[in-house]
Biopython code that builds the backbone (N, CA, C, O; Angstrom):
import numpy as np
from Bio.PDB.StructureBuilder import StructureBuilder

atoms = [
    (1, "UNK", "N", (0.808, -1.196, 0.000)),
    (1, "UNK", "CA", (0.000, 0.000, 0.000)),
    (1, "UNK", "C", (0.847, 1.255, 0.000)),
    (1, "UNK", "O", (0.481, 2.286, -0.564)),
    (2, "UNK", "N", (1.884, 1.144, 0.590)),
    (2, "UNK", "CA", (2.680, 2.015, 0.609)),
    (2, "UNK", "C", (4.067, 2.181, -0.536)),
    (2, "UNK", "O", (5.099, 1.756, -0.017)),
    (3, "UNK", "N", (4.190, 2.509, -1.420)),
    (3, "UNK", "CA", (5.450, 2.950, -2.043)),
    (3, "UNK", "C", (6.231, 4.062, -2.203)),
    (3, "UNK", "O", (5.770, 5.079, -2.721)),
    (4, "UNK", "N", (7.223, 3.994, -1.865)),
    (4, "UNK", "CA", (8.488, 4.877, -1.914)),
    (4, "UNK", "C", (8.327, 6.134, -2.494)),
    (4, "UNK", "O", (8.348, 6.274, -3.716)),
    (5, "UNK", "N", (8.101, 7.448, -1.391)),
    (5, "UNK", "CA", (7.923, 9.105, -2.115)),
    (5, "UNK", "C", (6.572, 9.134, -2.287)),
    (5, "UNK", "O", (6.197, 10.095, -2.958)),
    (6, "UNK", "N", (5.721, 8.402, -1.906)),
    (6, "UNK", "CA", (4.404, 8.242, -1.846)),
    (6, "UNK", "C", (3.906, 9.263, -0.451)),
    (6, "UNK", "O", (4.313, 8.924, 0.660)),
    (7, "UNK", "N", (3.245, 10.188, -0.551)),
    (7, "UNK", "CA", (2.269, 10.897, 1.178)),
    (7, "UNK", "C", (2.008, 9.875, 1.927)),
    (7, "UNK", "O", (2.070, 8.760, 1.411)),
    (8, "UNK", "N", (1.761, 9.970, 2.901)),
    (8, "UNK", "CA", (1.341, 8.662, 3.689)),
    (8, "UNK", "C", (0.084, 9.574, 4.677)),
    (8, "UNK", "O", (0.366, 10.539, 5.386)),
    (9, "UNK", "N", (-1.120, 9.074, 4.530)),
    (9, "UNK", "CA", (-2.115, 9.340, 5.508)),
    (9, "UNK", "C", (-2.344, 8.164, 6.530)),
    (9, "UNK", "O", (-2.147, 6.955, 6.401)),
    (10, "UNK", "N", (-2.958, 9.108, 7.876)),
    (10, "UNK", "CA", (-3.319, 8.505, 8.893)),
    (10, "UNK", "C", (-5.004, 7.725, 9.026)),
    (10, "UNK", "O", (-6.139, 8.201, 9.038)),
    (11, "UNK", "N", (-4.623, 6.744, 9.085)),
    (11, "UNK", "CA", (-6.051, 5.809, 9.027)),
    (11, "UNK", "C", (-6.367, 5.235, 10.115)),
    (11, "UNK", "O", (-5.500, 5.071, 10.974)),
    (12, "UNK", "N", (-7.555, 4.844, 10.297)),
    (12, "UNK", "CA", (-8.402, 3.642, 11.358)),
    (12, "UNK", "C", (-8.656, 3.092, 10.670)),
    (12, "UNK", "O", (-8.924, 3.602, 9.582)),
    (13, "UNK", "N", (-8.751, 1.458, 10.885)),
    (13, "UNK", "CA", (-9.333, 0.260, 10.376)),
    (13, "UNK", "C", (-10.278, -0.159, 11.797)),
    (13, "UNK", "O", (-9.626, -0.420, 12.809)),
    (14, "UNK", "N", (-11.705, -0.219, 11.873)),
    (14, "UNK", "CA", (-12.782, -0.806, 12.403)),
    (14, "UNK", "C", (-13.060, -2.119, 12.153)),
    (14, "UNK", "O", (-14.039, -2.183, 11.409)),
    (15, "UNK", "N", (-12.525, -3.469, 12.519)),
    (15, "UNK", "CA", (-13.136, -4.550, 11.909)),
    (15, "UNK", "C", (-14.490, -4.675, 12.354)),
    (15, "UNK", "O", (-14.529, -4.163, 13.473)),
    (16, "UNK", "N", (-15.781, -5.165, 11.983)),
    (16, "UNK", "CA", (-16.492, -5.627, 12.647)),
    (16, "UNK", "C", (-16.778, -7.109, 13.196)),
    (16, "UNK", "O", (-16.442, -8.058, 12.488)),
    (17, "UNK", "N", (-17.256, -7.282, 14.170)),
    (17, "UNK", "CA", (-16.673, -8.628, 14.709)),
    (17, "UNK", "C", (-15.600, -9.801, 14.703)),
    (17, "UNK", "O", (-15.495, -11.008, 14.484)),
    (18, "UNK", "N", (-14.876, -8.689, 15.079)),
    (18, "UNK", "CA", (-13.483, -9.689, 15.366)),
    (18, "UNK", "C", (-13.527, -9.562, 16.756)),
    (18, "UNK", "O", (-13.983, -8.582, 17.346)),
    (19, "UNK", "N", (-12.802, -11.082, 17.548)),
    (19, "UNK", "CA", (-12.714, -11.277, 19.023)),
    (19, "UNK", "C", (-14.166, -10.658, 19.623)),
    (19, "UNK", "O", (-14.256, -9.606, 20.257)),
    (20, "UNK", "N", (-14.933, -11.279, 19.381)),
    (20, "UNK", "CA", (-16.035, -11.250, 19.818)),
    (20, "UNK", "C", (-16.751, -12.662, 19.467)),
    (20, "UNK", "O", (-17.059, -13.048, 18.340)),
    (21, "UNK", "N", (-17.001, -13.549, 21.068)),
    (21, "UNK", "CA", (-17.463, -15.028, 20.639)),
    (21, "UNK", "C", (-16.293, -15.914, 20.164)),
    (21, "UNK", "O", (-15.181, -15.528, 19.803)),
    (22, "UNK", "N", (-16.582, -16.697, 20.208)),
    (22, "UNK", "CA", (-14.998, -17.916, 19.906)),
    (22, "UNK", "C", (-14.982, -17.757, 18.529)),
    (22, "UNK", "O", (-14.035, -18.452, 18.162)),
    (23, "UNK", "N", (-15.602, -17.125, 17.341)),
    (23, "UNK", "CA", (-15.081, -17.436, 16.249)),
    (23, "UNK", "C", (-14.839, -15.579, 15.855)),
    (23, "UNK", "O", (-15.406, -14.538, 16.188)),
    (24, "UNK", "N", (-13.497, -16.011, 14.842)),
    (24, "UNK", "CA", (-12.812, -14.389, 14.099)),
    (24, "UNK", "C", (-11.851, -14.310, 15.528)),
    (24, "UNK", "O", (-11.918, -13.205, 16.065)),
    (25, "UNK", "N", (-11.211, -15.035, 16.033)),
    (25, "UNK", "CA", (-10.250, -14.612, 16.501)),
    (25, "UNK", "C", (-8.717, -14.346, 15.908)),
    (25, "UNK", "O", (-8.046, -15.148, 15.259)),
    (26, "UNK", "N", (-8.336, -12.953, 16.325)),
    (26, "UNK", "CA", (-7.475, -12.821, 16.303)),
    (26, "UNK", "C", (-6.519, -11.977, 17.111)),
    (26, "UNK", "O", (-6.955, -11.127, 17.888)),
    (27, "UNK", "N", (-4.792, -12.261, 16.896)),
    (27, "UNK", "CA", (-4.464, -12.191, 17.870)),
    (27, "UNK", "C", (-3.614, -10.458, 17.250)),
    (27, "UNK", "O", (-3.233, -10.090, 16.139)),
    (28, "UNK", "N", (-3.617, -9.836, 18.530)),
    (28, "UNK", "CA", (-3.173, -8.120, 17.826)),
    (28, "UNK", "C", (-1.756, -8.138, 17.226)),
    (28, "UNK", "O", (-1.712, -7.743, 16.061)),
    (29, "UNK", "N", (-1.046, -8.366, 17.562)),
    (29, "UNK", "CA", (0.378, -8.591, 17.582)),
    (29, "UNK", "C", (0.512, -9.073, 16.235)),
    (29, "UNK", "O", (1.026, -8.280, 15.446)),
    (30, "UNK", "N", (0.079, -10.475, 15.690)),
    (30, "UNK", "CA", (-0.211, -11.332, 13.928)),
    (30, "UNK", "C", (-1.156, -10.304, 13.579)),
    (30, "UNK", "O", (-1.392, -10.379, 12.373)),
    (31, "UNK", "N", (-1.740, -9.453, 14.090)),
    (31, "UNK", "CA", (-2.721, -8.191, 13.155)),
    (31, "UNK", "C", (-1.943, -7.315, 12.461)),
    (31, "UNK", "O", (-2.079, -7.039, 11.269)),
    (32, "UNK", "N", (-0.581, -6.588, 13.713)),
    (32, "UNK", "CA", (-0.338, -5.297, 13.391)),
    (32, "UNK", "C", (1.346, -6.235, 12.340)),
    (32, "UNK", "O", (2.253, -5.508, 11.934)),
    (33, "UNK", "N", (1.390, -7.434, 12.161)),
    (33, "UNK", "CA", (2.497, -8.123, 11.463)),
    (33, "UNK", "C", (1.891, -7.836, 10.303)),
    (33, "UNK", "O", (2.568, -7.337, 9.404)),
    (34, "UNK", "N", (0.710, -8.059, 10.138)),
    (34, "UNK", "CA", (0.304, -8.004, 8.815)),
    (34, "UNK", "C", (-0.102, -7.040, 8.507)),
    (34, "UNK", "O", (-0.476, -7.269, 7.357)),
    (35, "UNK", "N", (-0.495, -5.238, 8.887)),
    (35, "UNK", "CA", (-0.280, -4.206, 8.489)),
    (35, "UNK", "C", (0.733, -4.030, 7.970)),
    (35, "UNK", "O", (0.816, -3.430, 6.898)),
    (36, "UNK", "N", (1.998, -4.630, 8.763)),
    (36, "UNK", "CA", (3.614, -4.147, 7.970)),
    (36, "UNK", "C", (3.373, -4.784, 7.055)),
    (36, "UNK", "O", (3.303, -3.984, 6.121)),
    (37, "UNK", "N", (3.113, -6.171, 6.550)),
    (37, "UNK", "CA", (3.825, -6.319, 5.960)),
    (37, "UNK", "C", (3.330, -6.219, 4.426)),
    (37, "UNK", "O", (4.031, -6.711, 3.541)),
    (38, "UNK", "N", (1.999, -5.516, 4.099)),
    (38, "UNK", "CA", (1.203, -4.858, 3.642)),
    (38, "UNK", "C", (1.739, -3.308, 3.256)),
    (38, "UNK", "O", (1.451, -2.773, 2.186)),
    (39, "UNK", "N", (2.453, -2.759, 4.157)),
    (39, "UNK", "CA", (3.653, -1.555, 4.103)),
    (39, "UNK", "C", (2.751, -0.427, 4.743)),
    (39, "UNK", "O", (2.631, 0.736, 4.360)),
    (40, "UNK", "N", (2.175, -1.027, 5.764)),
    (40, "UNK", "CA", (1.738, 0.141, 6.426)),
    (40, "UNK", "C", (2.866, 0.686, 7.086)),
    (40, "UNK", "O", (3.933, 0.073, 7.121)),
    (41, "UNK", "N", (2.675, 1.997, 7.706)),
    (41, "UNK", "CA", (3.696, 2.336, 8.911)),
    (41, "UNK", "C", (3.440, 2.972, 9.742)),
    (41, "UNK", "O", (2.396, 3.601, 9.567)),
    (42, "UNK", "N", (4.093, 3.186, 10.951)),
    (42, "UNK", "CA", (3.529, 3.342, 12.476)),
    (42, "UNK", "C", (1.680, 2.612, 12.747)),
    (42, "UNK", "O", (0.562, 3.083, 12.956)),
    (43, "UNK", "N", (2.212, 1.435, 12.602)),
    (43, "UNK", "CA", (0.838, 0.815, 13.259)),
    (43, "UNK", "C", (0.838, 0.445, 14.824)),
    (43, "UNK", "O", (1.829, 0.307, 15.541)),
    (44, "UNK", "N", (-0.671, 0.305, 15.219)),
    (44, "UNK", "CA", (-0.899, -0.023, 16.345)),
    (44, "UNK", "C", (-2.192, -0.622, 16.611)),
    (44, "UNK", "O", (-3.213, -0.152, 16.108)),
    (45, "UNK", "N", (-2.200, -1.241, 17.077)),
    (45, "UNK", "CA", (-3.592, -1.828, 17.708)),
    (45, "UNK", "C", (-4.422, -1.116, 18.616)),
    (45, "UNK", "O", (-3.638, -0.304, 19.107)),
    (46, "UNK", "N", (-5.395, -0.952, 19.070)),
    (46, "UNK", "CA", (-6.712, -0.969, 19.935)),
    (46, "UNK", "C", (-6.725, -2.060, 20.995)),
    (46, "UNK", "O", (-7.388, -2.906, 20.394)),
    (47, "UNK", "N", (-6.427, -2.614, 22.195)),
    (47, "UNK", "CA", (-6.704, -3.099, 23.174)),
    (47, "UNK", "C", (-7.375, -4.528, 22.072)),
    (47, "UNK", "O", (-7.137, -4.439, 20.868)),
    (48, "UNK", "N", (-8.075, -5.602, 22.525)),
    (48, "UNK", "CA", (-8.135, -6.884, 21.679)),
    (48, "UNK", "C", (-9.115, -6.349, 20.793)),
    (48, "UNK", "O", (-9.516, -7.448, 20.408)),
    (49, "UNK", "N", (-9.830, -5.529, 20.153)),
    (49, "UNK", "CA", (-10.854, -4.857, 19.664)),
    (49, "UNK", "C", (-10.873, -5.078, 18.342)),
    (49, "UNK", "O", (-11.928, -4.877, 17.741)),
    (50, "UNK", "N", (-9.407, -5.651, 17.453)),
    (50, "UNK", "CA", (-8.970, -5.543, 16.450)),
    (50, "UNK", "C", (-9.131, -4.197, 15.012)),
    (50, "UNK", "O", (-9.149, -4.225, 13.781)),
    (51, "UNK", "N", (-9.224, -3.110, 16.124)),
    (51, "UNK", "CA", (-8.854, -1.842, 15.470)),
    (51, "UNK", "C", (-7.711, -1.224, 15.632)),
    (51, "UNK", "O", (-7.111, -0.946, 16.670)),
    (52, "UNK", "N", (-7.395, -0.985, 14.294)),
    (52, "UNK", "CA", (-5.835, -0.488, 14.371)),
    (52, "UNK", "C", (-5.789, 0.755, 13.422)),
    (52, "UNK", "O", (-6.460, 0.932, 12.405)),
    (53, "UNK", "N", (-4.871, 1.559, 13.967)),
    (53, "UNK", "CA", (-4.470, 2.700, 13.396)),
    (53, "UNK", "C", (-3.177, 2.421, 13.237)),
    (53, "UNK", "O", (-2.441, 1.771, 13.980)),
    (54, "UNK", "N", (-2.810, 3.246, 11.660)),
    (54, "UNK", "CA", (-1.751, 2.842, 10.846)),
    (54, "UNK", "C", (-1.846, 4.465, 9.795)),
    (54, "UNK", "O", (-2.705, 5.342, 9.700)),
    (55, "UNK", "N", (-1.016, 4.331, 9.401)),
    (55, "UNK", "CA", (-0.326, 5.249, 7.918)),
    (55, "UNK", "C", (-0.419, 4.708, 6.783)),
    (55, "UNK", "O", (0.339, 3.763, 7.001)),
    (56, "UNK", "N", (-0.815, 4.536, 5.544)),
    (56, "UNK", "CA", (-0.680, 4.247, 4.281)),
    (56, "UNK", "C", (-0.659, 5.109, 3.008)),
    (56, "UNK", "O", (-1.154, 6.234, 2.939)),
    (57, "UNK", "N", (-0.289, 4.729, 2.417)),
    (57, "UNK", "CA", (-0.737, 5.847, 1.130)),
    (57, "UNK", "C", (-1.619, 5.012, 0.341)),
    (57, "UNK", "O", (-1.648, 3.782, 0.295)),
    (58, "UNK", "N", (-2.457, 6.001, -0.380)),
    (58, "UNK", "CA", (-3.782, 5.488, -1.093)),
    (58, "UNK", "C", (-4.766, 6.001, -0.898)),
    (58, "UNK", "O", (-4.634, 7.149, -0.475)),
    (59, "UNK", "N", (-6.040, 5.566, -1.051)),
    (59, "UNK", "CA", (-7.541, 5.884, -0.665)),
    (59, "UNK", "C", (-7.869, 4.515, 0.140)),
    (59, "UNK", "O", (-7.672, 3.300, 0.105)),
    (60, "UNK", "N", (-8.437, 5.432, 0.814)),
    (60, "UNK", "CA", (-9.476, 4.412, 1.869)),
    (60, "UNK", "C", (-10.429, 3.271, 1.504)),
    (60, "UNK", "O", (-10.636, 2.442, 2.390)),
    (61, "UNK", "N", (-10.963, 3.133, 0.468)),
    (61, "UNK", "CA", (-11.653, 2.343, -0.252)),
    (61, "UNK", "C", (-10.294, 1.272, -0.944)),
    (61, "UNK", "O", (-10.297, 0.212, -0.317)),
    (62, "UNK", "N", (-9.897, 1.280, -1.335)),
    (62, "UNK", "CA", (-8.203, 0.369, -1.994)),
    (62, "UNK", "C", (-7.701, -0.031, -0.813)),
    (62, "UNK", "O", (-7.243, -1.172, -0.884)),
    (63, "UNK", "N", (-7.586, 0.610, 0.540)),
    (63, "UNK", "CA", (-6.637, -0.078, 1.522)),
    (63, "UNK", "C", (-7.346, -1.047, 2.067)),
    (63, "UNK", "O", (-6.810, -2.065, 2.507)),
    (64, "UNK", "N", (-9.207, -0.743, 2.111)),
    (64, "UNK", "CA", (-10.196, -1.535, 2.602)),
    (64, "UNK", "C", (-9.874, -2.966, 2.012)),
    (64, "UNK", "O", (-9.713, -3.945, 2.741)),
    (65, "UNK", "N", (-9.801, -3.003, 0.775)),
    (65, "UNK", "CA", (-9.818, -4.042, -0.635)),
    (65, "UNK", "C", (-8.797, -4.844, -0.316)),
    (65, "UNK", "O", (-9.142, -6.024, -0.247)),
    (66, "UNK", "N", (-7.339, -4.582, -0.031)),
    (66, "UNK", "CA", (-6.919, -4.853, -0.019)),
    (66, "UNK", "C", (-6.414, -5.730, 1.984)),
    (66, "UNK", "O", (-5.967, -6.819, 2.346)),
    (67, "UNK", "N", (-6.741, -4.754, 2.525)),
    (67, "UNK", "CA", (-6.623, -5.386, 4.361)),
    (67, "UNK", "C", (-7.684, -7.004, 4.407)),
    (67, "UNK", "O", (-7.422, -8.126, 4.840)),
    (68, "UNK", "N", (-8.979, -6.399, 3.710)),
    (68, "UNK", "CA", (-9.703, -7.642, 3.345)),
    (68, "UNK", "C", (-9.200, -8.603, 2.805)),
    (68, "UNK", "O", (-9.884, -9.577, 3.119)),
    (69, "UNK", "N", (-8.334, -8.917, 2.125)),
    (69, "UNK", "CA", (-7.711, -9.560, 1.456)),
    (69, "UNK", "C", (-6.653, -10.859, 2.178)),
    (69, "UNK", "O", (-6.465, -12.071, 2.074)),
    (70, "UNK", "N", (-6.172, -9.730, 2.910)),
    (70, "UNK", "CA", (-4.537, -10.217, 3.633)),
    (70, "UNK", "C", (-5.370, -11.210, 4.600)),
    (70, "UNK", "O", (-5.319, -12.425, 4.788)),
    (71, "UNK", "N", (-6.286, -9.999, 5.216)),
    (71, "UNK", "CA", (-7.033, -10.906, 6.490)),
    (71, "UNK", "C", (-7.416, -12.315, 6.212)),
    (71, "UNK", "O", (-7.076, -13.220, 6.974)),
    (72, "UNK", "N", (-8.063, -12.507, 5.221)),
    (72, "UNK", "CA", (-8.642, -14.022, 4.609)),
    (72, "UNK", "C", (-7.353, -14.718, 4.408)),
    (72, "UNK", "O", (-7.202, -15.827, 4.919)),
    (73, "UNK", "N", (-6.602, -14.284, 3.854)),
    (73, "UNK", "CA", (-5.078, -14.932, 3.680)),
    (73, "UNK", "C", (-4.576, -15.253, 4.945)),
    (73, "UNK", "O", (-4.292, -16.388, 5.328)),
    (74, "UNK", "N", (-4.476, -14.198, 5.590)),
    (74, "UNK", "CA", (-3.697, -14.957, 6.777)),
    (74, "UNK", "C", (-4.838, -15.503, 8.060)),
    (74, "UNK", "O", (-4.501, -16.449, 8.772)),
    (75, "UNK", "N", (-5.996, -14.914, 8.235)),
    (75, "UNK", "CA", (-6.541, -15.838, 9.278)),
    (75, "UNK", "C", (-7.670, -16.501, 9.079)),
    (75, "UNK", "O", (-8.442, -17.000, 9.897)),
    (76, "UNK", "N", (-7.713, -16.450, 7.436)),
    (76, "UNK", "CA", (-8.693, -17.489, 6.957)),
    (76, "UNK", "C", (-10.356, -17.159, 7.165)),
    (76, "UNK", "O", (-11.013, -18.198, 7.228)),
    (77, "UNK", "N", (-11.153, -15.911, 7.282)),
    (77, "UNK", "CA", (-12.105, -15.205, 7.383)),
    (77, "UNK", "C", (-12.000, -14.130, 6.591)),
    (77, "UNK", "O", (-11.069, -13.735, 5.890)),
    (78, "UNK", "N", (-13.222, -13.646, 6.818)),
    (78, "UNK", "CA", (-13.898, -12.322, 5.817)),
    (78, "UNK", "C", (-14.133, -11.456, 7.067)),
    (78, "UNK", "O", (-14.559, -12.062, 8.051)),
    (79, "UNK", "N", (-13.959, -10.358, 7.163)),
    (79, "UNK", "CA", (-14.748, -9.738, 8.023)),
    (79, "UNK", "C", (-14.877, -7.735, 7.421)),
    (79, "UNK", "O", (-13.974, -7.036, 6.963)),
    (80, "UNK", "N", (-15.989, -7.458, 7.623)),
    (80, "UNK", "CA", (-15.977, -6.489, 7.032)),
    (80, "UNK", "C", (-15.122, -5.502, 7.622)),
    (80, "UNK", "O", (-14.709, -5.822, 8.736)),
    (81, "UNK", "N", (-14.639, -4.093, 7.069)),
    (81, "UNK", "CA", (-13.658, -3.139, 7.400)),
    (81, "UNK", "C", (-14.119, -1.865, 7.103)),
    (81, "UNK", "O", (-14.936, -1.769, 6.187)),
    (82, "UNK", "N", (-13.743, -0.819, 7.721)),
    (82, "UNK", "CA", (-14.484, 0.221, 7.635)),
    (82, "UNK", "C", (-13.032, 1.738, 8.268)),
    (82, "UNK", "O", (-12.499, 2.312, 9.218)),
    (83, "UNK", "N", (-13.106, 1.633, 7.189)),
    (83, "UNK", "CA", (-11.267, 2.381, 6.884)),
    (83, "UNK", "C", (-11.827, 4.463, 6.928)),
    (83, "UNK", "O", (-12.536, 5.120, 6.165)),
    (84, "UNK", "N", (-11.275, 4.731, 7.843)),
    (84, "UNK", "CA", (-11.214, 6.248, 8.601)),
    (84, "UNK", "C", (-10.175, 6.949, 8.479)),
    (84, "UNK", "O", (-9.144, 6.425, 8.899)),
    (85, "UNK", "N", (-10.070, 8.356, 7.875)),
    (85, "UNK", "CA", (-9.084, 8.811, 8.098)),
    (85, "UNK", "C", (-8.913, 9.129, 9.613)),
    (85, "UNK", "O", (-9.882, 8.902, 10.338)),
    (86, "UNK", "N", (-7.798, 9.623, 10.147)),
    (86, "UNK", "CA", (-7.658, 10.370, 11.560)),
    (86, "UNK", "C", (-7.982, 11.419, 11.405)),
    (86, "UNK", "O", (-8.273, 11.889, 12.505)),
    (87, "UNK", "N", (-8.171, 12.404, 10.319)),
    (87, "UNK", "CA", (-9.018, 13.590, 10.341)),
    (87, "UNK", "C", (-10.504, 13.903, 10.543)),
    (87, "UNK", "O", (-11.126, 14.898, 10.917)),
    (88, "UNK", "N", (-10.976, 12.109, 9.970)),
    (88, "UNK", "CA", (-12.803, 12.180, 9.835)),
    (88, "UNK", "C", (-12.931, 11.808, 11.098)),
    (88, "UNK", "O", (-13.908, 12.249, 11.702)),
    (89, "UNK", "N", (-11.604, 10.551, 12.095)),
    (89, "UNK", "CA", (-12.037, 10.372, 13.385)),
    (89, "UNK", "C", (-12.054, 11.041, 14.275)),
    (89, "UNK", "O", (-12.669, 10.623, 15.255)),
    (90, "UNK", "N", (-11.427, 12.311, 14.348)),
    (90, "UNK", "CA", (-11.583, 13.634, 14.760)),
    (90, "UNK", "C", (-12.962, 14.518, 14.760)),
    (90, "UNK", "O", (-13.541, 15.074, 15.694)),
    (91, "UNK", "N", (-13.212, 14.454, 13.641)),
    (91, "UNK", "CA", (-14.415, 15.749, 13.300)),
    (91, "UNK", "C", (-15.328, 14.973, 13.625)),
    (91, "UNK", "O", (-16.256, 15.644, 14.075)),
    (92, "UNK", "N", (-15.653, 13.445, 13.638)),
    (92, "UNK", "CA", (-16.571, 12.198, 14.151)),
    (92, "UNK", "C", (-16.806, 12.784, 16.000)),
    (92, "UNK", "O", (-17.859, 13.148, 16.523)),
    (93, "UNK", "N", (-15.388, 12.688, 16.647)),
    (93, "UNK", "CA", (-15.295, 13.216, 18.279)),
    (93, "UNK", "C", (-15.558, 14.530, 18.522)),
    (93, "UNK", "O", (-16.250, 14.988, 19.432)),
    (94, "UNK", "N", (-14.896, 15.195, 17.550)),
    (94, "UNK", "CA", (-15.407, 16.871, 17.366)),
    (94, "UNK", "C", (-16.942, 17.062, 17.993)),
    (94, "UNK", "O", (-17.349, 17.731, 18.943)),
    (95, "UNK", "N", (-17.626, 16.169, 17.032)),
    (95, "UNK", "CA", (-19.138, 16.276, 16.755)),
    (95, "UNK", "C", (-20.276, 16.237, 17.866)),
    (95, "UNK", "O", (-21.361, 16.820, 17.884)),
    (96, "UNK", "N", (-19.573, 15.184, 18.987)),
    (96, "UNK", "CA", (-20.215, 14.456, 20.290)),
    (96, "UNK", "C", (-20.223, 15.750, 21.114)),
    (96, "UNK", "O", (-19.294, 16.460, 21.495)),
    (97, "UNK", "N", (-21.881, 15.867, 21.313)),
    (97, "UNK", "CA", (-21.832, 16.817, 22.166)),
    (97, "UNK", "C", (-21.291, 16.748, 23.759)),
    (97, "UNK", "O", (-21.321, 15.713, 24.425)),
    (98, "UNK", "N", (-20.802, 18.018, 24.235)),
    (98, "UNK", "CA", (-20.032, 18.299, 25.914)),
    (98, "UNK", "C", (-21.196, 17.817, 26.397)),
    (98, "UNK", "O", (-20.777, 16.770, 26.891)),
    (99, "UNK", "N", (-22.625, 17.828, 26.660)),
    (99, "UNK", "CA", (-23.312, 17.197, 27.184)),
    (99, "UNK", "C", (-23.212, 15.461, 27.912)),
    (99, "UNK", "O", (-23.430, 15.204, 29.096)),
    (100, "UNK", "N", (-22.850, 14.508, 26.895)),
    (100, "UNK", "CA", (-22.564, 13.425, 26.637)),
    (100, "UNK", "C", (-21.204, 12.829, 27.015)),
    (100, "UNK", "O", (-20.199, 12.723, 26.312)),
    (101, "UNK", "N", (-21.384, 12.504, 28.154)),
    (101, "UNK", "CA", (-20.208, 11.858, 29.162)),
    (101, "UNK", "C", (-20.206, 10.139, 29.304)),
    (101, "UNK", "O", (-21.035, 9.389, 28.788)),
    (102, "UNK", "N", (-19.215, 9.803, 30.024)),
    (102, "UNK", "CA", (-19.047, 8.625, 30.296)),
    (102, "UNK", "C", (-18.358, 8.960, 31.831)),
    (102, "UNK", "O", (-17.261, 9.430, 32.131)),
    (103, "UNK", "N", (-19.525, 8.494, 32.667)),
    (103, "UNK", "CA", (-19.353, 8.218, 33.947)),
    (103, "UNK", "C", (-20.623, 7.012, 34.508)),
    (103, "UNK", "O", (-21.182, 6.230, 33.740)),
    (104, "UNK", "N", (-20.936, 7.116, 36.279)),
    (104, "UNK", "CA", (-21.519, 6.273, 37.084)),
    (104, "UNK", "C", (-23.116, 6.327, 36.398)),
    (104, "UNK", "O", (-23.962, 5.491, 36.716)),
    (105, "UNK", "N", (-23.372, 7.359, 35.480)),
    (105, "UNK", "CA", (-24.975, 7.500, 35.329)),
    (105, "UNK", "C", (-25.027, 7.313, 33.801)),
    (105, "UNK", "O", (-26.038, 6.734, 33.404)),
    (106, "UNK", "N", (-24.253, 7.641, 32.991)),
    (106, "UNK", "CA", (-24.242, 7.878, 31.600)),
    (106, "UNK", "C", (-23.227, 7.069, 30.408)),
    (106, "UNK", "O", (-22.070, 6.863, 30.775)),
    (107, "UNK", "N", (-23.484, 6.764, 29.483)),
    (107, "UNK", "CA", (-22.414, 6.158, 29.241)),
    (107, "UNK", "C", (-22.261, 6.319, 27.527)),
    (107, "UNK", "O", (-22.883, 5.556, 26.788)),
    (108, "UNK", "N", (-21.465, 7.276, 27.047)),
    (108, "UNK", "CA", (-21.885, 7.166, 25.686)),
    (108, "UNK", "C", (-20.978, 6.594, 24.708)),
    (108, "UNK", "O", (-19.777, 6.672, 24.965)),
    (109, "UNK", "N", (-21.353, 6.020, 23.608)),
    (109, "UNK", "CA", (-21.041, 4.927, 22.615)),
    (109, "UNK", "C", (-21.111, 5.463, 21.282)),
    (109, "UNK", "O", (-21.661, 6.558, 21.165)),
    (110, "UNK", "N", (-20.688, 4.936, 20.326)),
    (110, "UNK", "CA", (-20.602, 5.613, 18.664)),
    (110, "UNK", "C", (-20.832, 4.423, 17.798)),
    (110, "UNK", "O", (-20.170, 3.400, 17.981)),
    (111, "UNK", "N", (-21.864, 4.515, 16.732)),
    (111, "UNK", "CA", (-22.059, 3.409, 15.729)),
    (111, "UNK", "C", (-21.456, 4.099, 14.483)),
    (111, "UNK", "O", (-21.594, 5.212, 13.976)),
    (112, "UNK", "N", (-20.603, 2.800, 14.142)),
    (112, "UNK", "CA", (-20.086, 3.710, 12.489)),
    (112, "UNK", "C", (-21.256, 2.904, 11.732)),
    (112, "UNK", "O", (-21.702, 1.890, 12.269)),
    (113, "UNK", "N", (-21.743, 3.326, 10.532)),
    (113, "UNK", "CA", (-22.303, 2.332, 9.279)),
    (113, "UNK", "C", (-21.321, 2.832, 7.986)),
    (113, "UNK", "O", (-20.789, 3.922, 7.774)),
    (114, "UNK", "N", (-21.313, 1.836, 7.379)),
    (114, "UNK", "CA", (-20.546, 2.030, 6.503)),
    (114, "UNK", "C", (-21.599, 1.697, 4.689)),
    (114, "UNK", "O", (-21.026, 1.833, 3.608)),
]
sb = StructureBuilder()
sb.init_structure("model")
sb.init_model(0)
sb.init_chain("A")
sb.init_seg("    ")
for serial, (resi, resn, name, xyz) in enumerate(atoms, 1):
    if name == "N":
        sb.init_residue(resn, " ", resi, " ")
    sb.init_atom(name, np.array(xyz, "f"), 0.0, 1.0, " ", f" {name:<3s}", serial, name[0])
structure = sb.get_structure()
């Protein structure tokens, strides 16, 4: 995804249902192996959630195409993906109103659809 003198933007990858229930497991560590080796850079994982933020160059729709891809390759499933810049995941948090906390009474949550 990445080639040489290429921009590199900041992305989220959302899997949906991964590590959730005994089946689509996977493990973060063989996740963020296979961002590299895909040519992402500065990747990282999300706690077992299997969302990871990474750098690539491209469009978001092509990196989707392609993460889908690797994933079936290497852990033998499909699972859908839902590819964010760090600018849209921003203006996404931007958006949540100061009202809307997470404490003992309240607790607020975000649905992406893709």
């Amino acid at each position: 995804m990445h080639k040489g003198g290429q921009k590199l933007t900041g992305f989220v990858a959302l899997f949906r249902g991964i590590n959730v229930g005994k089946t689509k497991r996977v493990e973060m560590a063989r996740l963020k192996s296979m961002f590299e080796s895909l040519g992402c850079a500065d990747v990282s994982t999300y706690i077992n959630s299997g969302n990871v933020i990474f750098a690539a160059g491209g469009k978001a729709e092509n990196i989707g195409n392609v993460i889908a891809s690797a994933l079936d390759r290497e852990f033998g499933f499909y699972a859908d993906i839902l590819i964010k810049t760090r600018i849209e995941m921003k203006k996404i948090a931007g958006a949540i109103p100061a009202a809307w906390r997470n404490d003992s009474v309240q607790k607020t949550e975000v649905a992406y659809l893709s």
